[in-house]
N, C-alpha and C positions, 0 to 999 in steps of 0.2 A: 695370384690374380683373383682365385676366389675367397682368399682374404679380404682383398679391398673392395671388391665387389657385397662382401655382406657388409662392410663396414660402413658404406656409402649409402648403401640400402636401411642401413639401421638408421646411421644421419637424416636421411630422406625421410623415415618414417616418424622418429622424433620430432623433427620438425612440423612435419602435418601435422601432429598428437596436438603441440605442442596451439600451432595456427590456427587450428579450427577450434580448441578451447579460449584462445583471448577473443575468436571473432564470436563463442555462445556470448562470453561474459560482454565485450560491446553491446551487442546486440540488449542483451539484458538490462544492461543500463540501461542504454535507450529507451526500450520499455518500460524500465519504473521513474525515469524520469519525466517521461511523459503521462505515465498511466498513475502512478501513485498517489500523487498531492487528490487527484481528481475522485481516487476511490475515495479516500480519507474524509474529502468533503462530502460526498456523497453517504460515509458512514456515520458521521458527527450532524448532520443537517434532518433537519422534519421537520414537520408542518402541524400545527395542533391540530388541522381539521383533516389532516392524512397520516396520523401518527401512524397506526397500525401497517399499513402500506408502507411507510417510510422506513421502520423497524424492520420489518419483512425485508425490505430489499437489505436493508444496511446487513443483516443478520447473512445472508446470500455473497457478500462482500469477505466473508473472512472464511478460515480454514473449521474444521469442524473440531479442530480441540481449541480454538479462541473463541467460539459461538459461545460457551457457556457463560463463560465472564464478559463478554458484550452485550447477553441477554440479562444479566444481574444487572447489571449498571442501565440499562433501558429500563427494566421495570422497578429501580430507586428512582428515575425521573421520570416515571408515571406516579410511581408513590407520594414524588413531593409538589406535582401537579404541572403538568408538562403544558410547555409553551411553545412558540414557533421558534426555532432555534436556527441559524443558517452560519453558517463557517466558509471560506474560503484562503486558499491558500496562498501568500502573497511572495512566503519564497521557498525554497527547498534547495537540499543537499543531500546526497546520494552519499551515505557511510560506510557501506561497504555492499558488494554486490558478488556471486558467483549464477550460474546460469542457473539456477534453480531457489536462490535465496536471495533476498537483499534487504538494507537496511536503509531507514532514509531517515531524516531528521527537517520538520516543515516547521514554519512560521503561520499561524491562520489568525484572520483576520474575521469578524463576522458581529450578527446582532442577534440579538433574545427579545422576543415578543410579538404579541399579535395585533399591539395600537399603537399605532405612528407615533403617536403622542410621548408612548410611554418607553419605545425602545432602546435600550440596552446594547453597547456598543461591547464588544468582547473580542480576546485576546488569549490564546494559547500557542504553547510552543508543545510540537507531537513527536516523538518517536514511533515510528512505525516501523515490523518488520514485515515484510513479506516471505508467501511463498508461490512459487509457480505451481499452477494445477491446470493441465490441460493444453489450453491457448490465453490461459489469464492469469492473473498475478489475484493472491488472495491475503488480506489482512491474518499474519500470524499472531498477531501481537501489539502493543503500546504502552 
C-alpha cells in the first residue's frame, strides 16, 4: 500500500512539474508575442530632433551584454548622419520560447527621413532574441 501510495504521489508530482512548466512557457509566448515586435520597433525607430532620447530609451530595451553592440551601430548612424527613421512591425513568429528566453523572427515595415518630399520607404526582416529580466522581456540579441 505504501508502495502505491509513493508511486501515485510521484505521478502526482511529475505531473504538476510537468503543468506548471508548459503554463510559464504559454504564458511566455504570450508575452513575447505581444510585447516583442513592439520592443523591436521601439528599438530600431528615432527621431532626428529626439535622437538622443530615442537611443537612450532604445539602449534601456536590451540586456546589458547586447548594449554594447547596439550602442556601436547607433553611433555608425550618427556617424553617417542620422535621419528620422521609423519601423513597424507588419508580421512576426515566435521560433522558439522557454519561460525565461525566447526567439522571434519579424517582418517590419517603415520610412527614413525627415521631408515628406523625400521619404524613403524601408524593409527588413529581424531576428530577435529575448530575455526575461524582472517583469519585462529585454532585447538579447539580432
Amino acid at each position: 500500500v505504501a508502495a502505491t501510495l509513493l508511486c501515485a504521489a510521484g505521478v502526482g508530482l511529475s505531473f504538476f512539474v510537468v503543468y506548471r512548466h508548459d503554463q510559464a512557457v504559454d504564458q511566455a509566448r504570450a508575452q513575447i508575442t505581444e510585447q516583442g515586435p513592439r520592443i523591436v520597433e521601439q528599438m530600431l525607430s528615432y527621431g532626428v530632433d529626439t535622437l538622443q532620447q530615442d537611443f537612450s530609451h532604445a539602449q534601456s530595451l536590451t540586456t546589458d551584454a547586447y548594449r554594447p553592440q547596439l550602442v556601436a551601430q547607433q553611433q555608425a548612424v550618427q556617424k553617417a548622419g542620422a535621419t528620422t527613421n521609423e519601423y513597424w512591425a507588419v508580421s512576426s513568429a515566435v521560433l522558439s520560447v522557454t519561460p525565461e528566453n525566447a526567439s522571434m523572427l519579424m517582418a517590419m515595415q517603415g520610412q527614413r527621413g525627415a521631408d515628406p518630399k523625400d521619404l524613403k520607404f524601408i524593409t527588413a526582416t529581424v531576428r530577435a532574441d529575448f530575455e526575461k529580466q524582472g517583469d519585462g522581456w529585454r532585447v538579447a540579441g539580432s
